[in-house]
C-alpha positions in Angstrom: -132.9 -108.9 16.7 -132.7 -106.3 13.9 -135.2 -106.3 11.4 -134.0 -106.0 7.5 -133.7 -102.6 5.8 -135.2 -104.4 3.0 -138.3 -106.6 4.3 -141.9 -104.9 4.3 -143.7 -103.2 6.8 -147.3 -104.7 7.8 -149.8 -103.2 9.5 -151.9 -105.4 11.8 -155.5 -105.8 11.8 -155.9 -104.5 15.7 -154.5 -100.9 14.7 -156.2 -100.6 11.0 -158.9 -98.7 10.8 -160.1 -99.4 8.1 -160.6 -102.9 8.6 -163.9 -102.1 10.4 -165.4 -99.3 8.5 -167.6 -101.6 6.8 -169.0 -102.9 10.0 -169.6 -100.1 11.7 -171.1 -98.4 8.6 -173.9 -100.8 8.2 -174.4 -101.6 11.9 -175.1 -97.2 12.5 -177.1 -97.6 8.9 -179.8 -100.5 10.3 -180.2 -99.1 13.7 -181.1 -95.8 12.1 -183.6 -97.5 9.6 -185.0 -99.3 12.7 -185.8 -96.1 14.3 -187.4 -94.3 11.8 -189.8 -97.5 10.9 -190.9 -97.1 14.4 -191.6 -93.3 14.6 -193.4 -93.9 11.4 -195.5 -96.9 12.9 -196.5 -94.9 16.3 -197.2 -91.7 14.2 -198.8 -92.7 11.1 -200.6 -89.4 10.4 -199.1 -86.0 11.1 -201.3 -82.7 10.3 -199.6 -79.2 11.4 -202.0 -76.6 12.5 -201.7 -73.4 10.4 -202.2 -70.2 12.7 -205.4 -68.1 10.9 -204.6 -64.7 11.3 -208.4 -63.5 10.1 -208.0 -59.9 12.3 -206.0 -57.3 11.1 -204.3 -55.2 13.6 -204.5 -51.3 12.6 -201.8 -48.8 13.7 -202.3 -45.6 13.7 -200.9 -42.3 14.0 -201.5 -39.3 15.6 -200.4 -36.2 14.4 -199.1 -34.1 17.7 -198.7 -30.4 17.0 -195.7 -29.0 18.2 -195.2 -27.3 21.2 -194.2 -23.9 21.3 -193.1 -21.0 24.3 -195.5 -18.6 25.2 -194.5 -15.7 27.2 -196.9 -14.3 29.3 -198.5 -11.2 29.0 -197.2 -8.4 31.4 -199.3 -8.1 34.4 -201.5 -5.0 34.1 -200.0 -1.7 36.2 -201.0 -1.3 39.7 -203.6 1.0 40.7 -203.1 4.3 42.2 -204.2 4.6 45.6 -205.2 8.5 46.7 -203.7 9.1 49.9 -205.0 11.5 52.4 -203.6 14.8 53.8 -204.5 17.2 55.9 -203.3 20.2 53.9 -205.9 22.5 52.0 -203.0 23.4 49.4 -202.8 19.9 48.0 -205.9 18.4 45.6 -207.8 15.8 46.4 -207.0 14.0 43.0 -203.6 14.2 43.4 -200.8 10.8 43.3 -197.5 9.9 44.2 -195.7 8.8 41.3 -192.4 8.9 42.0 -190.5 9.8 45.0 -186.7 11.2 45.4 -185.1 9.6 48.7 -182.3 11.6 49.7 -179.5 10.0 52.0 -177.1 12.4 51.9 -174.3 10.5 50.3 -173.3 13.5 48.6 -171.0 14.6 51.7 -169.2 11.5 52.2 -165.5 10.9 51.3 -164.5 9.3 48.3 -163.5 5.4 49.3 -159.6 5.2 49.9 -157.3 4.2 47.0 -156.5 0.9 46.5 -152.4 1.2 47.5 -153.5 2.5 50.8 -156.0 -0.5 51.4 -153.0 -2.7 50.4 -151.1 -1.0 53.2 -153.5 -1.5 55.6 -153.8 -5.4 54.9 -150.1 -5.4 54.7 -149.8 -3.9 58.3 -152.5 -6.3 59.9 -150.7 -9.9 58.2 -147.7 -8.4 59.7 -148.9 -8.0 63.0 -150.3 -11.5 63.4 -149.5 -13.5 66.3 -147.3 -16.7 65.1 -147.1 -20.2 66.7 -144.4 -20.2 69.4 -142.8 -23.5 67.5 -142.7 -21.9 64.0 -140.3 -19.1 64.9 -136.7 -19.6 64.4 -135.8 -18.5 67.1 -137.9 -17.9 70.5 -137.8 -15.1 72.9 -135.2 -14.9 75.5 -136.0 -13.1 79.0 -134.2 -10.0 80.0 -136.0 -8.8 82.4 -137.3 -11.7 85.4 -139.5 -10.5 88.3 -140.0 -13.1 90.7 -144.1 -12.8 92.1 -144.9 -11.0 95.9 -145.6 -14.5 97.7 -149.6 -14.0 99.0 -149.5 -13.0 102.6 -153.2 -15.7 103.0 -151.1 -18.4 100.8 -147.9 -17.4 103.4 -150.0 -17.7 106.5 -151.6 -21.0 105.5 -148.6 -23.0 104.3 -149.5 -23.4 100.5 -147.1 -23.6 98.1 -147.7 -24.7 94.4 -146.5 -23.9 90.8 -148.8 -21.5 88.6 -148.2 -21.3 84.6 -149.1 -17.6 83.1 -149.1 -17.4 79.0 -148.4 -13.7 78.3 -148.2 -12.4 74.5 -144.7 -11.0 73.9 -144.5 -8.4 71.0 -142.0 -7.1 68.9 -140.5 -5.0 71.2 -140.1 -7.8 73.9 -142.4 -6.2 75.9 -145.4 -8.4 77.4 -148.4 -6.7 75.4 -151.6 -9.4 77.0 -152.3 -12.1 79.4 -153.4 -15.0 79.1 -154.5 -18.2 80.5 -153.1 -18.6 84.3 -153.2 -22.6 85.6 -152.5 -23.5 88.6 -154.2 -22.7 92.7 -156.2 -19.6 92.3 -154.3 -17.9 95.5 -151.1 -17.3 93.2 -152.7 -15.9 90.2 -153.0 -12.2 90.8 -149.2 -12.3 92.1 -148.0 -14.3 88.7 -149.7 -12.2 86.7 -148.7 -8.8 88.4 -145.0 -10.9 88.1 -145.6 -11.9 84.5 -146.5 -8.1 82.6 -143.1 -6.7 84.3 -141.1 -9.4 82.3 -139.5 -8.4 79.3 -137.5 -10.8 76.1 -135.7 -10.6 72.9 -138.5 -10.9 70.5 -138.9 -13.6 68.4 -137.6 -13.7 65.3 -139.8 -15.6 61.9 -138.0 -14.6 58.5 -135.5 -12.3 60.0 -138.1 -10.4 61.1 -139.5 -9.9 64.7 -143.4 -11.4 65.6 -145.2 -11.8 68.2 -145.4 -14.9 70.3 -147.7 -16.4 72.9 -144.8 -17.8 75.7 -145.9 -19.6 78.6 -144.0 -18.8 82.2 -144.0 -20.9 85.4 -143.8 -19.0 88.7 -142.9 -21.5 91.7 -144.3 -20.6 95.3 -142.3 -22.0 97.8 -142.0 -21.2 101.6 -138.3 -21.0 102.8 
């Protein structure tokens, strides 16, 4: 049912606050009175001790000069020490003082000018031996020479595969040798086999390099 637009609104006494101020006010007010009448009955006198401070502490200062740099004086000359001879022309007083080394420097050549040490440096980066897989393009045999099978190897029956790295330069031609793997029996054969090879040289910048390339040789009786 709808209350009336018109009929009063009235607060109830659960939900006022104010209804119990007066109650709680005095209630807080004696218990408060309470306690102080019983500090005041188990503390009846109360003296504070002052702290005498009868010594009186002195500071003082010292006055610290300030510090200053001293150089040290130079250390006194060294003496002069005679020394003996066994000529009659020189005195017996007489001192080295100074003395003239001569090294003959005089005769040398003058140091090379700088655009010719340039050339130099130029010349050595250019022969420089590059990584076989940085090239653009590898060398390519021309020339194959297949190894003189070892007459001992021949006679004994052994066969085997032997690997020789040879250092191809920019000519194609083999210019070093290097590492040989494989049975000891084949190696002077593969590497007599391996410096008659020749290749296109490889090619890094449009420009030929040199090229470590490794080379298998295959012994095999027929």
């Amino acid at each position: 049912m709808d209350r009336p637009a018109d009929m009063p609104r009235k607060k109830s006494q659960e939900a006022d606050l104010r209804h119990g101020y007066g109650k709680t006010f005095w209630s807080c007010f004696g218990g408060s009175f309470v306690a102080h009448l019983a500090v005041v009955a188990l503390f009846p006198h109360f003296q504070a001790d002052a702290y005498d401070k009868s010594e009186p502490v002195i500071i003082q200062i010292e006055d610290i000069p300030e510090t200053r740099q001293e150089r040290r004086p130079p250390p006194p000359p060294r003496p002069v020490v005679p020394i003996a001879s066994d000529s009659d022309d020189i005195p017996e007083d007489a001192t080295i003082m100074e003395t003239d080394l001569d090294f003959g420097l005089d005769d040398l050549a003058p140091p090379p000018p700088l655009e010719e040490l340039y050339q130099v440096e130029m010349e050595e980066e250019e022969e420089e031996i590059v990584e076989i897989w940085r090239v653009e393009k590898q060398p390519d045999p021309k020339k194959e020479v297949v190894p003189v099978y070892p007459e001992i190897a021949r006679k004994a029956g052994i066969t085997g595969t032997v690997q020789v790295e040879v250092l191809v330069n920019k000519q194609g031609l083999v210019e070093a040798i290097g590492r040989v793997i494989g049975n000891e029996v084949f190696h002077e054969a593969a590497k007599k086999a391996a410096a008659q090879w020749t290749f296109s040289p490889a090619i890094q910048n449009d420009k030929p390099v040199k090229v470590w390339v490794m080379l298998p040789f295959r012994f095999q009786l027929n």
